[in-house]
C-alpha positions in Angstrom: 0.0 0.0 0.0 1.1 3.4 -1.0 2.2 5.9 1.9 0.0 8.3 3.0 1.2 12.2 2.0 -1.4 13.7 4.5 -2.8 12.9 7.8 -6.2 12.9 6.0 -5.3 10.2 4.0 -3.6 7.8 7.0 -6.7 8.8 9.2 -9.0 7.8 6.4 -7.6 4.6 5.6 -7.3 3.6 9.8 -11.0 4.6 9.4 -12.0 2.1 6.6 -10.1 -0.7 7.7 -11.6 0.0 11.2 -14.9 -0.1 9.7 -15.0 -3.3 7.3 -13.6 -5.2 10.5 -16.7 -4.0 12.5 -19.0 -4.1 9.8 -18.1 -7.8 8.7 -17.8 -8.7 12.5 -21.1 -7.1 13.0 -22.8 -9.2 10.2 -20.9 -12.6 10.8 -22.5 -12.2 14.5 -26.0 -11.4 13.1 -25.3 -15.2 10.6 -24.8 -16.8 14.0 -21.0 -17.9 12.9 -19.5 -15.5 15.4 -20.6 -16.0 19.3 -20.4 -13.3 22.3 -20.4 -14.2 25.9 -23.6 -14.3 26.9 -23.1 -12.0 30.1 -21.3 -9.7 27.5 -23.2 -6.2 27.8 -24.9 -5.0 24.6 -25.5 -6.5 21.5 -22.5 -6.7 18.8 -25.4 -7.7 15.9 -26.7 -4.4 16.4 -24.0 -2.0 17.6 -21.1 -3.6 15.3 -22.3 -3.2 12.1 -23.7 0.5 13.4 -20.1 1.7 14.5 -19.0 -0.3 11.5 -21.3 2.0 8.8 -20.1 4.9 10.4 -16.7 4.6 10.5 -16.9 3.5 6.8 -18.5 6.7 5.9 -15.7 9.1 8.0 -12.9 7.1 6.5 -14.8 7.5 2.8 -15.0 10.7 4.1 -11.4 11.8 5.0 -10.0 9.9 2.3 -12.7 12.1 -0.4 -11.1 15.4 2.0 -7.5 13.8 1.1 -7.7 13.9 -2.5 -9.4 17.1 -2.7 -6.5 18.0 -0.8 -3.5 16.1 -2.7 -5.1 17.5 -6.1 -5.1 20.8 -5.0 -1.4 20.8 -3.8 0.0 18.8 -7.0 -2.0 21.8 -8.8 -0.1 24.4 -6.6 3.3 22.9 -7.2 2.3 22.8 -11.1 1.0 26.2 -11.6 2.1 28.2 -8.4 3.9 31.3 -8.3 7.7 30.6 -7.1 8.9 32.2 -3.9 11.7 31.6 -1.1 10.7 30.3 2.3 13.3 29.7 5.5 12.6 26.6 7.3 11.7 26.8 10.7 12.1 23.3 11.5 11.6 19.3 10.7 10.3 17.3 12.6 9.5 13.9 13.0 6.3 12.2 13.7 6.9 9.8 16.3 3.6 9.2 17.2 2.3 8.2 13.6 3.6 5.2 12.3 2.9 3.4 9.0 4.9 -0.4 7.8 7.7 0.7 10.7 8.6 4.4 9.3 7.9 7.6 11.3 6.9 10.4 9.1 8.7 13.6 8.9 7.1 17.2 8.2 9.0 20.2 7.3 7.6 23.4 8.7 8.8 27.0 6.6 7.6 30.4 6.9 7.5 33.0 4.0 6.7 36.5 3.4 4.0 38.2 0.3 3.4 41.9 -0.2 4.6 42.1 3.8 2.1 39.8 5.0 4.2 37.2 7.0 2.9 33.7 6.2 3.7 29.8 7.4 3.5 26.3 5.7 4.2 22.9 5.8 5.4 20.1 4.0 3.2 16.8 3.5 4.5 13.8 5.1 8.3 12.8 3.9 8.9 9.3 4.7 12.4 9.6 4.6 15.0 12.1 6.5 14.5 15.4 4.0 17.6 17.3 3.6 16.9 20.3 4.6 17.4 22.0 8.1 16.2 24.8 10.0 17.4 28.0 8.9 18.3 26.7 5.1 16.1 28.5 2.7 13.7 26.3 0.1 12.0 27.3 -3.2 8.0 26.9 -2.4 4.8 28.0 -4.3 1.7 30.0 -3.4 -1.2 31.1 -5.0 -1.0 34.0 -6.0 -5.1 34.8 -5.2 -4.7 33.1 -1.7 -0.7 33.4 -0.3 -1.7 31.5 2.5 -2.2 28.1 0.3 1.4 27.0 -0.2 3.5 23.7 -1.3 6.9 22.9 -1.0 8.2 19.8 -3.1 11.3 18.0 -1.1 
């Protein structure tokens, strides 16, 4: 499976997997061929395949957001005005994990028409090398500076 560029996208996909297993769990118990403890609170054929719908529907959801999102930045990079940005720092994600690798974001800020602005880099699964301080070539939108994208 392809890595995730934004957060969208890895919530989204935790989302749908989250869902299918509740949703299939939820109907297998409703067939009879899965079995609860009877002194289990609740019912899993209703409230499984409940949860399971909605979490299918935010993870469609998200994911929908995520290539809305992904478009409109490959668009940016495409046909956005050019401008310098200093980095401000790069982090890495050590709290999201996907297949063993820790993300890493790099954050920048930039200046238009004396309006100071700041951006960020999608998720770079591996070390980028840039470091705080060093300047990188970014583009905005020349309609709305704030929308920016950097391509490490």
């Amino acid at each position: 499976m392809k890595k995730p560029e934004t957060m969208w996208k890895l919530c989204g996909t935790l989302f749908l997997i989250l869902g299918a297993v509740f949703l299939l769990s939820g109907i297998l118990s409703q067939m009879g061929i899965l079995h609860t403890d009877p002194a289990s609170r609740g019912d899993p054929k209703l409230w499984f395949p409940a949860l399971g719908s909605i979490l299918l529907a935010l993870g469609i959801i998200l994911c929908a957001v995520s290539y809305w999102k992904e478009r409109a930045y490959k668009l940016l990079l495409s046909e956005g005005t050019q401008t310098k940005a200093k980095v401000t720092s790069v982090k890495q994600l050590t709290f999201t994990r996907w297949n063993g690798l820790y993300p890493y974001v790099v954050h920048f800020k930039y200046e238009v028409e004396g309006f100071s602005y700041q951006g960020k880099s999608p998720l770079l699964w591996s070390q980028p090398k840039v470091y705080e301080k060093n300047t990188v070539t970014i583009y905005i939108d020349s309609q709305k500076p704030s929308h920016s994208a950097v391509d490490l």
